[in-house]
PASEBA-1860 file (N, C-alpha, C; in nm, 3 decimals):
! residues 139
1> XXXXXXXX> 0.083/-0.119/0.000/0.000/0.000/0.000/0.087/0.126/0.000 ~ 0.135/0.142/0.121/0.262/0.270/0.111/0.386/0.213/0.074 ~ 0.435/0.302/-0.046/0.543/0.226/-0.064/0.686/0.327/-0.082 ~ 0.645/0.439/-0.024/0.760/0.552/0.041/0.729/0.610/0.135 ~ 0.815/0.572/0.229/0.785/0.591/0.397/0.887/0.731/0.439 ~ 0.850/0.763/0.512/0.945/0.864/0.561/0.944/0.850/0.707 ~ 1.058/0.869/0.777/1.096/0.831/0.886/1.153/0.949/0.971 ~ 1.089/1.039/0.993/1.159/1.173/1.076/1.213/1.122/1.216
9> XXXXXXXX> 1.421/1.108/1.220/1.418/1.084/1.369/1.535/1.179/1.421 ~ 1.477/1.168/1.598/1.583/1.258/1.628/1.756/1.176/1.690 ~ 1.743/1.044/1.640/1.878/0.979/1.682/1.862/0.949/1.802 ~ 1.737/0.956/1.929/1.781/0.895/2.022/1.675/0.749/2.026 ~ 1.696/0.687/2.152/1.665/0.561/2.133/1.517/0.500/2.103 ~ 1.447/0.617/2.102/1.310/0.613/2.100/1.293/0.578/1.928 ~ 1.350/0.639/1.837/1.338/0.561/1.704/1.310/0.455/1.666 ~ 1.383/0.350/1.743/1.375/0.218/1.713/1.281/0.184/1.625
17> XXXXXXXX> 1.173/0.180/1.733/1.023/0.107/1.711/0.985/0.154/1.591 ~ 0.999/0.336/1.582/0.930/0.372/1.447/0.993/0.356/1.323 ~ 1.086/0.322/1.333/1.215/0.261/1.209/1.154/0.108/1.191 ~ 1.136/0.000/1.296/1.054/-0.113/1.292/0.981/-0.138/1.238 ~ 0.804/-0.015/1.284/0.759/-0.050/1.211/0.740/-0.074/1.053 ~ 0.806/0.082/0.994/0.787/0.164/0.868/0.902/0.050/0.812 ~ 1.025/-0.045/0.840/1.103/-0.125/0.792/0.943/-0.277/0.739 ~ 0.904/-0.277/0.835/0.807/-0.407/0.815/0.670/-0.349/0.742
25> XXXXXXXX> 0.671/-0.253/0.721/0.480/-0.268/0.636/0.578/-0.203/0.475 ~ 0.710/-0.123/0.432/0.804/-0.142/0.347/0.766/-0.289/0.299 ~ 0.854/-0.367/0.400/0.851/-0.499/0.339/0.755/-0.605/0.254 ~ 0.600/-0.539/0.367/0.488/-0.593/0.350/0.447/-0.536/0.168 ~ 0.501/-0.444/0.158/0.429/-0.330/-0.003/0.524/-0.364/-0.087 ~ 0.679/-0.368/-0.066/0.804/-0.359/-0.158/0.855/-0.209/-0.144 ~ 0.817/-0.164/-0.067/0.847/-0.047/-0.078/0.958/0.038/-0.026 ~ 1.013/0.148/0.032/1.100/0.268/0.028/1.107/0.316/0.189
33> XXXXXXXX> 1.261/0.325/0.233/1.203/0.362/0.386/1.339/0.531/0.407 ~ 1.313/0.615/0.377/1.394/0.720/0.402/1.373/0.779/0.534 ~ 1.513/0.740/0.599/1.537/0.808/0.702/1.551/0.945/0.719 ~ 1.483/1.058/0.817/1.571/1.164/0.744/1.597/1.236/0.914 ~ 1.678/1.317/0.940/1.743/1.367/1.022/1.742/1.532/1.018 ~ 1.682/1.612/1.097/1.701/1.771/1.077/1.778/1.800/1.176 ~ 1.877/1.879/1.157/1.980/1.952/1.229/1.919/2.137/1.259 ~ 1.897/2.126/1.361/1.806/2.273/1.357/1.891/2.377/1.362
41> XXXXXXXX> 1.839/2.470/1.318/1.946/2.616/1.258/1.928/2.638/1.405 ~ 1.995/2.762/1.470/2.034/2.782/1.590/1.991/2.970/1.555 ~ 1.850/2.984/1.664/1.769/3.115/1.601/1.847/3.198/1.557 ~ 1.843/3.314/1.519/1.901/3.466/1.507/2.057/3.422/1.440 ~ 2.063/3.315/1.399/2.194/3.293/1.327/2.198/3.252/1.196 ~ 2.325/3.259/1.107/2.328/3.192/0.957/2.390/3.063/0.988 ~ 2.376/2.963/0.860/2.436/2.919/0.855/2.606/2.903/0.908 ~ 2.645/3.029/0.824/2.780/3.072/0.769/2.823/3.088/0.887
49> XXXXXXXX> 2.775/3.140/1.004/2.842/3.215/1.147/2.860/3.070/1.221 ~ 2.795/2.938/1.208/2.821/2.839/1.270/2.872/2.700/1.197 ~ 2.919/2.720/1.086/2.950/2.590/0.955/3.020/2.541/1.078 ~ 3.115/2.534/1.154/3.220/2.418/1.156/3.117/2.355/1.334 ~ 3.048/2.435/1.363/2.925/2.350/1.460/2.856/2.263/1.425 ~ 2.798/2.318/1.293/2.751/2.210/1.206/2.768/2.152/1.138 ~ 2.900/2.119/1.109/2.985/1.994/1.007/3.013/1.958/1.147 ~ 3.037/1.980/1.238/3.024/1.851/1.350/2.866/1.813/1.391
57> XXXXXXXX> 2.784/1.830/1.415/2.678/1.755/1.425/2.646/1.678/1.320 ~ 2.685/1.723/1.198/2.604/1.659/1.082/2.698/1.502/1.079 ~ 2.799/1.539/1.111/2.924/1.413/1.144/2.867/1.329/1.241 ~ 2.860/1.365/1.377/2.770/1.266/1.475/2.653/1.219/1.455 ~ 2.578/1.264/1.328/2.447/1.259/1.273/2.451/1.151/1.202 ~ 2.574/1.154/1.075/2.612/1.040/1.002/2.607/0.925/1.039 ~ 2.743/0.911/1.171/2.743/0.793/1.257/2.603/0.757/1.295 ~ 2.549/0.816/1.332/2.449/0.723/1.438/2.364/0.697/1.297
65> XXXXXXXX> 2.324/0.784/1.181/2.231/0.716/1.100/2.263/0.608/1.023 ~ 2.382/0.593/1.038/2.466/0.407/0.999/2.446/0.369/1.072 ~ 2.419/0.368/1.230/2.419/0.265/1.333/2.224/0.256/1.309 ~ 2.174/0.311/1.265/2.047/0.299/1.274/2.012/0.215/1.154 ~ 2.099/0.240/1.078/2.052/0.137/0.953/2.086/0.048/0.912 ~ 2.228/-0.021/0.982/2.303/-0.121/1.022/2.238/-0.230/1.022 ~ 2.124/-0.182/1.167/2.025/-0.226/1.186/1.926/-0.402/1.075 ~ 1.938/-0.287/0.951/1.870/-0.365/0.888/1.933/-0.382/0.788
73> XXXXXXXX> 2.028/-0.414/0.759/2.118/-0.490/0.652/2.122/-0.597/0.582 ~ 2.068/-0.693/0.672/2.019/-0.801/0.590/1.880/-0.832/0.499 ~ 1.812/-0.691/0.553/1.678/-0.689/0.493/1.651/-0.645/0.351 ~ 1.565/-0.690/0.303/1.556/-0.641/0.177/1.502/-0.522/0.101 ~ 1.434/-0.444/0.211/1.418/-0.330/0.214/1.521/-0.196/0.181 ~ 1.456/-0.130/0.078/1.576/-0.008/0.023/1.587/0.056/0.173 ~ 1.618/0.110/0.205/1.649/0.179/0.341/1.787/0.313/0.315 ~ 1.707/0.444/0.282/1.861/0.573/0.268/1.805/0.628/0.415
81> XXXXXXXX> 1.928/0.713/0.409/1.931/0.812/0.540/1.978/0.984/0.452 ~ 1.882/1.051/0.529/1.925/1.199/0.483/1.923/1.272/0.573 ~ 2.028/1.388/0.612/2.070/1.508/0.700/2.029/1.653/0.615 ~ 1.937/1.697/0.701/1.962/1.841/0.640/1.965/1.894/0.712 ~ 2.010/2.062/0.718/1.995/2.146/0.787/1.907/2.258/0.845 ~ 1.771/2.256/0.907/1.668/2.404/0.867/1.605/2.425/0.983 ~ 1.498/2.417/0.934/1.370/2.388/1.038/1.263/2.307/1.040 ~ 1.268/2.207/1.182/1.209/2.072/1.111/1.102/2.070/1.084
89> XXXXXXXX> 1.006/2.113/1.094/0.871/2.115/1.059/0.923/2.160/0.895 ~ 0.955/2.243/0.907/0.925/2.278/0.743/1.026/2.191/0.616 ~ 1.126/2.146/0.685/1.228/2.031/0.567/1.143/1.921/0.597 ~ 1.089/1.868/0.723/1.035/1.758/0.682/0.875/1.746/0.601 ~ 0.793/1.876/0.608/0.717/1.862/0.472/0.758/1.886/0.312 ~ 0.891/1.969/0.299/0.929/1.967/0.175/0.973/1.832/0.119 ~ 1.037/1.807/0.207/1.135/1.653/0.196/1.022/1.583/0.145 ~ 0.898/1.582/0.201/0.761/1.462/0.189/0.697/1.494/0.012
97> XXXXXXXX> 0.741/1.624/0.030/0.669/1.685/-0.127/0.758/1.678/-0.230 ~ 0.902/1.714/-0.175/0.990/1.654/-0.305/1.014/1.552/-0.306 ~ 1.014/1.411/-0.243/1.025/1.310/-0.254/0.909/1.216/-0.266 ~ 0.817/1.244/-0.302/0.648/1.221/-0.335/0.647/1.101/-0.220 ~ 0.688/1.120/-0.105/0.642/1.028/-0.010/0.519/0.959/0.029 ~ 0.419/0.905/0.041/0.284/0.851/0.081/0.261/0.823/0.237 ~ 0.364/0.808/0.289/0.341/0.766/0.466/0.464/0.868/0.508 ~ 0.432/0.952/0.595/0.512/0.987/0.680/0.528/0.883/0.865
105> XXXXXXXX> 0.588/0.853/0.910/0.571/0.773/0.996/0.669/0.802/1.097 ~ 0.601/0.854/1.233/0.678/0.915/1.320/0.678/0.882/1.445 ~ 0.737/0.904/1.569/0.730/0.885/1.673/0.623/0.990/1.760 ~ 0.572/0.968/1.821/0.516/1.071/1.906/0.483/1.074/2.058 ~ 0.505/1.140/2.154/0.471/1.066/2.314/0.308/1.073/2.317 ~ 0.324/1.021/2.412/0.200/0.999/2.517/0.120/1.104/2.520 ~ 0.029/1.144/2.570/-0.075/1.256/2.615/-0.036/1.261/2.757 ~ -0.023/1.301/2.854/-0.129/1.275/2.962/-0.257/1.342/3.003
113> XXXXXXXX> -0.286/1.234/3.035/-0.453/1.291/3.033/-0.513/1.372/3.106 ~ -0.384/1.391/3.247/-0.450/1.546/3.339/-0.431/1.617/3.317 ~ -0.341/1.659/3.184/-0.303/1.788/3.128/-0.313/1.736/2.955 ~ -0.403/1.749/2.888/-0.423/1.710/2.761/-0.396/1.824/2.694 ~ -0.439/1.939/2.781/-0.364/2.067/2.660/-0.200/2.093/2.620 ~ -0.129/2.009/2.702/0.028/2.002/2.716/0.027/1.949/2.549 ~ 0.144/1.974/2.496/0.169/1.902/2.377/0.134/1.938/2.245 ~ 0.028/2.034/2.240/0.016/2.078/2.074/0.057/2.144/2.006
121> XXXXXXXX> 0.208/2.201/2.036/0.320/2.207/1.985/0.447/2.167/1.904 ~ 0.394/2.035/1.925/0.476/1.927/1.934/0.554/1.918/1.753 ~ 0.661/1.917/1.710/0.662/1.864/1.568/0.568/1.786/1.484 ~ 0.584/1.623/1.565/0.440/1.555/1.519/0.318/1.631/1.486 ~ 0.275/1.708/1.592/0.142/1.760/1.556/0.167/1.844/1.472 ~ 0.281/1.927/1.471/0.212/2.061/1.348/0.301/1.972/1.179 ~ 0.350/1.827/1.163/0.383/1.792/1.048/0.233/1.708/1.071 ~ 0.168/1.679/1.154/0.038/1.588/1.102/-0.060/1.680/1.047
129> XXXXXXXX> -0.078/1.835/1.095/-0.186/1.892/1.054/-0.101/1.963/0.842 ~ -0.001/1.961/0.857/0.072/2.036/0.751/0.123/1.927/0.611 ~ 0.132/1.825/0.687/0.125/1.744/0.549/0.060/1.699/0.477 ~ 0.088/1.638/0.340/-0.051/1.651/0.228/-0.038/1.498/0.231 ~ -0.034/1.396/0.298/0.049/1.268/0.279/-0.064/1.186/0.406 ~ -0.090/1.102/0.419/-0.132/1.036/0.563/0.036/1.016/0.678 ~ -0.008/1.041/0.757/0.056/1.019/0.922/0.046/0.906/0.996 ~ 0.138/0.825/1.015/0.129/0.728/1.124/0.215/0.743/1.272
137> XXX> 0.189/0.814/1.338/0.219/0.802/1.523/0.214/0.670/1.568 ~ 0.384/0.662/1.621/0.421/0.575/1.689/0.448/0.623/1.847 ~ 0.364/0.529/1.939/0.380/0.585/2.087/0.463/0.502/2.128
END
């Protein structure tokens, strides 16, 4: 059914699962699993005033998105990884539109329920209301 997934992560261990799933319903279609990684600009600044900050993150970024895809090496699933640099809400809907993605598939926490207004801030939420694509939240 979906057969280009997109995988917005932030490298820590909470990925897993949502790399899991979007690796296995891939498998289930034949389909496409792009990892992608945003490195957030740092406000009131250019690029240019912080390049060698960010040729080191994008470096620790690398590593871990090989250790994430390592992962699945024996699988038969296409599986890339991409780094950019911006603002994530907005590279990860371009990314979805230039790469005619069909599933975006993301991690997202919990609610809690004594404070349900906490959270609608969240990346997840403003790439679920902003993308033209269906959303799958992983808790």
């Amino acid at each position: 059914m979906f057969t280009q997934i997109l995988v917005p992560v932030d490298l820590s261990d909470r990925n897993a699962q949502a790399v899991q799933v979007a690796v296995d319903m891939a498998q289930s279609s034949n389909g496409r699993v792009q990892l992608l990684h945003i490195i957030k600009l740092i406000a009131g600044g250019t690029y240019e005033e912080f390049e060698d900050f960010y040729q080191k993150l994008e470096t620790k970024a690398q590593f871990k998105m090989e250790q994430l895809t390592q992962a699945y090496a024996e699988s038969e699933v296409d599986i890339s990884s991409h780094i950019l640099i911006g603002h994530r809400v907005e590279e990860i809907i371009n990314f979805a539109t230039e790469h005619e993605v069909d599933l975006i598939l993301m991690n997202s926490h919990k609610i809690d329920l004594q404070n349900p207004d906490e959270g609608w801030g969240t990346i997840s939420h403003k790439v679920g209301i902003l993308a033209q694509c269906p959303i799958l939240l992983v808790k």
